[in-house]
C-alpha positions as CSV (number, residue, x, y, z in Angstrom):
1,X,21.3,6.8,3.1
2,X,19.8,4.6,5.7
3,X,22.5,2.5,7.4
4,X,20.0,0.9,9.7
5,X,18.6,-1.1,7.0
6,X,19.1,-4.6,7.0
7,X,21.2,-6.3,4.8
8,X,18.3,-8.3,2.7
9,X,16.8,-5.1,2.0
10,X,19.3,-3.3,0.2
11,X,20.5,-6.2,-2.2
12,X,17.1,-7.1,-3.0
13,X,15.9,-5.4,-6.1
14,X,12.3,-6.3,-8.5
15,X,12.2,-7.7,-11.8
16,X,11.6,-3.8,-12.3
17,X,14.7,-3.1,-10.9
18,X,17.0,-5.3,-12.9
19,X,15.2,-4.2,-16.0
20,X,16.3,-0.2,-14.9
21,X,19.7,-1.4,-13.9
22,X,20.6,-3.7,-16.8
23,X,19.3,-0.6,-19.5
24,X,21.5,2.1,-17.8
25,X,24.7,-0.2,-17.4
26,X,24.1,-0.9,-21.3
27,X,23.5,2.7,-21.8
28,X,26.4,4.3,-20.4
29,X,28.8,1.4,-21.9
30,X,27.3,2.4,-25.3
31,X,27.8,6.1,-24.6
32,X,31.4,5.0,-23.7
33,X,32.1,2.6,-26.7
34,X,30.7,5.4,-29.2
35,X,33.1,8.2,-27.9
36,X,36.2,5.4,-27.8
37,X,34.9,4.9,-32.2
38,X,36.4,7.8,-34.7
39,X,34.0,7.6,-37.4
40,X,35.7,8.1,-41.4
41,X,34.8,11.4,-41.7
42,X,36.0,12.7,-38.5
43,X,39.4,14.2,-37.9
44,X,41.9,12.2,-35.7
45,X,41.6,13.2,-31.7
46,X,44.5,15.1,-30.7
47,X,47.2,12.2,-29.9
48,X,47.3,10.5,-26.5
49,X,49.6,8.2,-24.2
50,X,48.5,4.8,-24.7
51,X,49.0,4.4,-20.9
52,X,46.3,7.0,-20.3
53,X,44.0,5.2,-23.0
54,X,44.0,2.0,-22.0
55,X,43.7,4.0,-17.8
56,X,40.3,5.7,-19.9
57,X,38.6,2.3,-20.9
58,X,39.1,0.7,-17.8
59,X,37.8,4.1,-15.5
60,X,34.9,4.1,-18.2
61,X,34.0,0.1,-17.7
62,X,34.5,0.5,-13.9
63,X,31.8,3.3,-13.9
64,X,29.5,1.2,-15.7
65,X,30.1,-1.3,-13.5
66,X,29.4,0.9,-10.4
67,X,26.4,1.8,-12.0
68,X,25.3,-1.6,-10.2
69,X,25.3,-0.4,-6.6
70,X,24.1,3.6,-7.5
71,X,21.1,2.5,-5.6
72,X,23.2,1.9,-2.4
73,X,25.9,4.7,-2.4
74,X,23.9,7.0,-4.9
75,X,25.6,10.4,-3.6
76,X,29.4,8.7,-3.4
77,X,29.3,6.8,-6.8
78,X,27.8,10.0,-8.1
79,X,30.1,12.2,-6.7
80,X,33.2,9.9,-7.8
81,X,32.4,9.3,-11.8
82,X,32.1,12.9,-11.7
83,X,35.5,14.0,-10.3
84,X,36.7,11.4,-12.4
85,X,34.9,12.4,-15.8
86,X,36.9,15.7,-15.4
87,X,40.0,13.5,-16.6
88,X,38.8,10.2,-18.4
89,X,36.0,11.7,-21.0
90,X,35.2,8.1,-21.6
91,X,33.4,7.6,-18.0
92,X,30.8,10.5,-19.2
93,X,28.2,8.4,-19.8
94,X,28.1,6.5,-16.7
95,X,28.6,9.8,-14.9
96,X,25.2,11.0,-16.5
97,X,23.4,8.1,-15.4
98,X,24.7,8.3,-12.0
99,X,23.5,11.7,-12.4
100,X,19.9,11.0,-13.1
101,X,19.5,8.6,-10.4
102,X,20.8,10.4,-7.4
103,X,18.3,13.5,-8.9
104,X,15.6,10.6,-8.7
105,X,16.1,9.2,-5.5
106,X,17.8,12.4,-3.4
107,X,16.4,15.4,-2.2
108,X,16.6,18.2,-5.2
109,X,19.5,20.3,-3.5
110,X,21.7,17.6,-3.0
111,X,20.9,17.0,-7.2
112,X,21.6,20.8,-8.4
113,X,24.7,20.3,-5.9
114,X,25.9,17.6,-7.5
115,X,24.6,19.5,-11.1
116,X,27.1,22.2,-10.5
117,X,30.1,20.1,-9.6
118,X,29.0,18.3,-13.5
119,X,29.3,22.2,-14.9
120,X,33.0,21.8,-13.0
121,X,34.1,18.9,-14.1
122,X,32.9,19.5,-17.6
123,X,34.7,23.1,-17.9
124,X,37.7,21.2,-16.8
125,X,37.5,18.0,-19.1
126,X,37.6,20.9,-22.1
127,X,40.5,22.5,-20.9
128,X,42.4,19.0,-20.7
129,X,41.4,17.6,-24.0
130,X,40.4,20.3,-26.1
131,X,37.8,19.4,-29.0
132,X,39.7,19.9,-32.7
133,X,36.8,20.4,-35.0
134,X,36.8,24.3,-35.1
135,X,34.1,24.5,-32.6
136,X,34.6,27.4,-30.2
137,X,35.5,26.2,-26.6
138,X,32.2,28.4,-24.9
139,X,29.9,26.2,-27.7
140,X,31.3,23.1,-26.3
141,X,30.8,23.9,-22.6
142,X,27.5,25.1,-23.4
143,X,26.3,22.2,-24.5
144,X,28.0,20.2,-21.8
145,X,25.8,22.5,-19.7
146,X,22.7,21.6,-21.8
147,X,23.1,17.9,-21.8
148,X,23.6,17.9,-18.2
149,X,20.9,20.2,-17.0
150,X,18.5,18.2,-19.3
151,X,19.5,14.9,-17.5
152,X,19.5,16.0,-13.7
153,X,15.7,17.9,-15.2
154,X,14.8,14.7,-16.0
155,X,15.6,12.8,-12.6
156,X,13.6,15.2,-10.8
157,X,10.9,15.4,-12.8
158,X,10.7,11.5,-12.6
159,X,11.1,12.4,-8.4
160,X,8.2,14.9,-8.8
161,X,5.5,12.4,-10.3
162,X,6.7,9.7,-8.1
163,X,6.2,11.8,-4.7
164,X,2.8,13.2,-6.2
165,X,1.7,9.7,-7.4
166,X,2.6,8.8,-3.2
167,X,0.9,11.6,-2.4
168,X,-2.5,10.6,-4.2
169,X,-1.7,7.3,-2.7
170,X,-1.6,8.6,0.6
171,X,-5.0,11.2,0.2
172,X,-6.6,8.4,-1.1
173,X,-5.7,5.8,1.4
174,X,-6.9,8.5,4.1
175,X,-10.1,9.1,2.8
176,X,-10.9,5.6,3.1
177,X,-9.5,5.4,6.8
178,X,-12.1,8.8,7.6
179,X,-14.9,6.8,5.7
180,X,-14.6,3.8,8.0
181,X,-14.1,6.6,11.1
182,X,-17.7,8.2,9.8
183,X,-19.3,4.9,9.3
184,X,-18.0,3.7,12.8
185,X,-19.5,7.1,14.1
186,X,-22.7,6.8,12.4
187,X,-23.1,3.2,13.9
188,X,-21.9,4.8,17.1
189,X,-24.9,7.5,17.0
190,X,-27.8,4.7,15.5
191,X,-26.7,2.8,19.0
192,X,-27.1,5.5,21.0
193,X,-29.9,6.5,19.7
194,X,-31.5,2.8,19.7
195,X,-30.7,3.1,23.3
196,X,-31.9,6.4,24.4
197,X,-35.1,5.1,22.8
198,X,-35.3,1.6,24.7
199,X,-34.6,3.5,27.8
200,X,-37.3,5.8,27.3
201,X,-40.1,3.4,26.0
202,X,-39.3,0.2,28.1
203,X,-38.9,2.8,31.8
204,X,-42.1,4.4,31.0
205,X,-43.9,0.9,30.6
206,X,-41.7,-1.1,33.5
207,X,-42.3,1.7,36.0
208,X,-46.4,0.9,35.6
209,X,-45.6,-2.5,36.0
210,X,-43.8,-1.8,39.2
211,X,-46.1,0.7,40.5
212,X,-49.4,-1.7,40.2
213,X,-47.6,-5.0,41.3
214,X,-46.1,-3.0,44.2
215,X,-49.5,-1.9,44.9
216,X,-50.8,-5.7,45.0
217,X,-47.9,-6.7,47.4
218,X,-48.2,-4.1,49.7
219,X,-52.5,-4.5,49.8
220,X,-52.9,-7.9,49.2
221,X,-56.7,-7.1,51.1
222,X,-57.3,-4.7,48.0
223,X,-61.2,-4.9,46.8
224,X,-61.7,-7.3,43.6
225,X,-62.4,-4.4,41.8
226,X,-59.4,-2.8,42.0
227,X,-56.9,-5.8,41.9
228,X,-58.5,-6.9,38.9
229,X,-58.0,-3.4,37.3
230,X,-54.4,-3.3,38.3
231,X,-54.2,-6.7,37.0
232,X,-55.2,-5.1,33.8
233,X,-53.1,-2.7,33.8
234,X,-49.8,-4.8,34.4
235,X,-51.3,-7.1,31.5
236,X,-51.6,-4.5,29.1
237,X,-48.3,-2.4,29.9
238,X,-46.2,-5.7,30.0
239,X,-47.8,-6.9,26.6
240,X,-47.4,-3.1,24.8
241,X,-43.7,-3.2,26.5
242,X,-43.4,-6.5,24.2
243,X,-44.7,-4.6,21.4
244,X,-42.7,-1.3,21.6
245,X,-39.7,-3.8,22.2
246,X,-40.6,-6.2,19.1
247,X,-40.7,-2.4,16.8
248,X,-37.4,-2.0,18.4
249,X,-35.7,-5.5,17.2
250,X,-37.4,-4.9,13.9
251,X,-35.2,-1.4,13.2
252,X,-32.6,-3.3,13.8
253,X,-33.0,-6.2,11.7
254,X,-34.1,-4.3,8.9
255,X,-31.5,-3.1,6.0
256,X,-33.4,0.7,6.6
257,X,-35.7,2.5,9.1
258,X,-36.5,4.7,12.0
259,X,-37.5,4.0,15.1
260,X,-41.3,4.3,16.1
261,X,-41.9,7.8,17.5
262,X,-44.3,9.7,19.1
263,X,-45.6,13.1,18.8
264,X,-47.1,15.6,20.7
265,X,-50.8,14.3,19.6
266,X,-49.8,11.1,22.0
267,X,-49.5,13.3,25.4
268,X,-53.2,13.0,26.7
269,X,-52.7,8.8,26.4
270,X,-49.3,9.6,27.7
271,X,-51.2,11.4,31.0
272,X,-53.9,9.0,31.3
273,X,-51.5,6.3,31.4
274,X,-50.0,7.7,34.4
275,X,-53.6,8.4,35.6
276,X,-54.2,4.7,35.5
277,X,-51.3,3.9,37.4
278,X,-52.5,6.2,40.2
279,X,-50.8,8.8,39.8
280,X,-52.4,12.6,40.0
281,X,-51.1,14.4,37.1
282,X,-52.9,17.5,35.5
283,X,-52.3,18.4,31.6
284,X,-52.3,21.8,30.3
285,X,-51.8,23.3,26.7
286,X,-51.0,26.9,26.1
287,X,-49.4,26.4,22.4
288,X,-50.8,27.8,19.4
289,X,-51.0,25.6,16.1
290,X,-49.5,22.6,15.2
291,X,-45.7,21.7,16.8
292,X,-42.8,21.0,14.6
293,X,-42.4,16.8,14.3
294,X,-39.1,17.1,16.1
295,X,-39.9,19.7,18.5
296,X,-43.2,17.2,19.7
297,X,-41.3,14.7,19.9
298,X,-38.5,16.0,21.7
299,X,-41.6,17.5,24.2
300,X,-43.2,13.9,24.6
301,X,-40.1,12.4,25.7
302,X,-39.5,15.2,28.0
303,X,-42.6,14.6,29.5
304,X,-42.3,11.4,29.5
305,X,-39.3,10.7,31.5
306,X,-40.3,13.3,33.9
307,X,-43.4,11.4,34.6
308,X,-41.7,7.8,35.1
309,X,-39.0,9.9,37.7
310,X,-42.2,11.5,39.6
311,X,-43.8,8.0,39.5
312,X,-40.3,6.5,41.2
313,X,-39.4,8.9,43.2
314,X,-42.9,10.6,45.1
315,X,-45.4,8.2,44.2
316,X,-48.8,9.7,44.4
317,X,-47.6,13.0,43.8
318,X,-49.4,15.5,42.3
319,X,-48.4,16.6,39.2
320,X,-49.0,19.6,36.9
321,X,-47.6,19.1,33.0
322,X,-47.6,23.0,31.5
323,X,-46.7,23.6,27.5
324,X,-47.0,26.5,26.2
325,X,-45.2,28.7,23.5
326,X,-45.7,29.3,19.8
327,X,-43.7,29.5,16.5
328,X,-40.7,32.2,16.4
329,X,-40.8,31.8,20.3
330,X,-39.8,28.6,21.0
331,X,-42.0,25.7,23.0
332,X,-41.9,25.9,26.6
333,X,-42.1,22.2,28.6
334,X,-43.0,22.5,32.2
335,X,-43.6,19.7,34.6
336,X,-43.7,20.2,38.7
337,X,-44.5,17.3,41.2
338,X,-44.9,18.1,44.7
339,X,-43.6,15.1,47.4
340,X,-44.6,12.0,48.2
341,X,-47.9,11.0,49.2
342,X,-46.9,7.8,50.5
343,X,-43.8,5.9,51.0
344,X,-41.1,4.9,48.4
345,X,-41.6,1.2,49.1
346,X,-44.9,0.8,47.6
347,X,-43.6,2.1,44.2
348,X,-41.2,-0.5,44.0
349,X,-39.3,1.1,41.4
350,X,-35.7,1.5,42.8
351,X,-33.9,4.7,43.1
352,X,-32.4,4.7,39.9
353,X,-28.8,5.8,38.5
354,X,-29.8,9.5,37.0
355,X,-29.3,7.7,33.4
356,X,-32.7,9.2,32.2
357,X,-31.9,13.0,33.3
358,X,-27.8,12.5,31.1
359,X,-30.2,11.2,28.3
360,X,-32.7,13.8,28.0
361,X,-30.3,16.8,28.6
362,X,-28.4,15.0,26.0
363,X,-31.7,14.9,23.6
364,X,-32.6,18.6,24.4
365,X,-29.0,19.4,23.2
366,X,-28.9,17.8,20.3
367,X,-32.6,19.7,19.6
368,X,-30.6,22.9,20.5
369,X,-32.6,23.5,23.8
370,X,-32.6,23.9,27.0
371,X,-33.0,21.7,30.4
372,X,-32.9,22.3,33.8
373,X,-34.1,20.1,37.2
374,X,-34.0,20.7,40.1
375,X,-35.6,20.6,43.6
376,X,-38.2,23.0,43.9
377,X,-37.7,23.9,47.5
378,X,-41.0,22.9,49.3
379,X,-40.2,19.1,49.0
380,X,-41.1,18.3,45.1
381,X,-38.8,18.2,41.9
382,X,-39.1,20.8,38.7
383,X,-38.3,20.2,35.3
384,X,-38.5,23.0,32.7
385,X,-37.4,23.3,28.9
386,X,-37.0,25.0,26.4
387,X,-37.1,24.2,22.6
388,X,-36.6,26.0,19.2
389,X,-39.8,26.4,17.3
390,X,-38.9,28.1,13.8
391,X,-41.1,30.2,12.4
């Protein structure tokens, strides 16, 4: 019984409600007018003080009126027309109906509790007004027993479908809520992904960019020949930037799609790329027949963001790109720089925050690989993998 509840709530009922309260007040006065009737054909009950019939009707009309507020007090009203239906047989019916709702809305011991004290109270009503139509006393109780037991059953059955009815409310009100967590973390994943892929595509084509018009700043007395070609080469890397960005936009705009990827077939553009730039990198391919889609392109972008940190970090380094490996053993991704050849200045491309390196472990993870950089000791930086190549 919640006594914290305010006022409004526990008066308030439904049009459900009064329906259910107006049918069991009805009920148990019916059950109470029918056992007040003697029918032609029946014997005469045993004799009784008037005082202690008119004391029956009014217990039995005060129980149906109780009946009113079971929903409040459903244990003490309960608990009352019982103790009382012991001595007035007329308040029986509202005692069963107090009965059946405390089994409905009460936890099931505090029901079978109240059960047994009906058993009680039903032995003792026999004993104090004794049935005269030649039925044995243990037939009577019996079915006192029976009548009871059938209507506290009933109560908890009606408990039972409601809680399980809650219950399916409740699964299926979850599963919704881990839908809309799995669809959040699916979104959550496409971003990432989407980003990852920007960061990858967009460095590698800003770095050239940065490389070439650091070049032109720093030797503005640079032959025609060769500004013209790094003019080029800005041209063409910020108008492929565009595109690989535009491809990018387009994923997202569309209802379905991937993201453009590369594969292992794309390296030796990849390498002359950087070769254009001016950097001195070196390409070599130990791996026997054709790489898995995700394993290349896992490889490409391993390469790639290795080249782009050489490119930032010792421009005009050289650099040696190794992969080798084959199926059953796994693919093997190599790439060593050695140190600058010239200052960091005229690379123009900033230190960087280490994003790329979190990324790319975070890509040869989720590929069920394995990354490690480092410094190699005589001034240059290593990067070696390892990914799965099923057989």
């Amino acid at each position: 019984m919640n006594e914290t509840a305010p006022p409004r709530q526990r008066y308030r009922r439904s049009a459900r409600d009064w329906v259910v309260d107006s049918l069991m007040f009805l009920i148990a006065l019916g059950f109470g007018l029918l056992g007040a009737m003697t029918f032609p054909d029946e014997p005469p009950p045993p004799p009784q003080p008037e005082l202690f019939t008119v004391a029956d009707q009014l217990v039995a009309l005060g129980g149906c009126v109780a009946l009113w507020w079971r929903r409040r007090w459903p244990v003490g009203i309960a608990v009352v027309l019982v103790v009382l239906s012991a001595v007035f047989p007329l308040v029986g019916g509202a005692m069963l109906a107090a009965l059946f709702s405390l089994c409905v809305h009460r936890p099931p011991r505090v029901g079978l509790a109240v059960l047994a004290l009906v058993f009680l109270a039903s032995y003792v009503n026999l004993l104090l007004h004794p049935v005269d139509h030649g039925a044995p006393f243990l037939v009577m109780f019996m079915l006192s027993v029976v009548f009871g037991g059938a209507v506290a059953g009933w109560g908890l059955s009606v408990q039972h479908r409601r809680q399980l009815f809650e219950s399916l409310r409740e699964r299926a009100v979850h599963a919704e809520t881990e839908a809309q967590l799995r669809a959040e973390h699916a979104q959550h994943q496409v971003r990432e992904s989407i980003a990852r892929e920007i960061h990858d595509v967009l460095g590698h084509r800003l770095s050239l960019l940065s490389v070439h018009a650091g070049a032109l700043e720093y030797r503005p007395d640079a032959p025609a020949e060769e500004v013209a070609r790094s003019a080029k080469v800005i041209r063409e890397s910020a108008h492929q930037a565009l595109q690989d960005l535009r491809e990018v936009i387009g994923v997202l705009r569309a209802p379905v799609g991937e993201l453009p990827q590369p594969t292992m077939a794309d390296l030796a553009q990849l390498v002359e790329e950087a070769g254009d730039a001016g950097a001195d990198v070196e390409l070599a391919e130990e791996h026997t027949g054709p790489v898995p889609e995700r394993t290349g392109r896992t490889a490409y972008r391993i390469v790639q963001e290795a080249l782009t940190n050489a490119r930032k970090h010792a421009p005009g380094a050289r650099t040696s790109v190794r992969i080798s490996g084959s199926a059953g053993r796994g693919l093997t991704v190599e790439v060593d720089n050695g140190p600058a050849a010239r200052p960091l200045e005229t690379a123009s491309g900033g230190a960087g925050d280490g994003q790329g390196l979190v990324g790319l472990t975070e890509r040869v993870s989720l590929a069920s690989g394995r990354l490690e950089y480092g410094p190699d000791g005589d001034g240059g930086w290593r990067l070696s993998a390892w990914l799965p190549w099923p057989s």
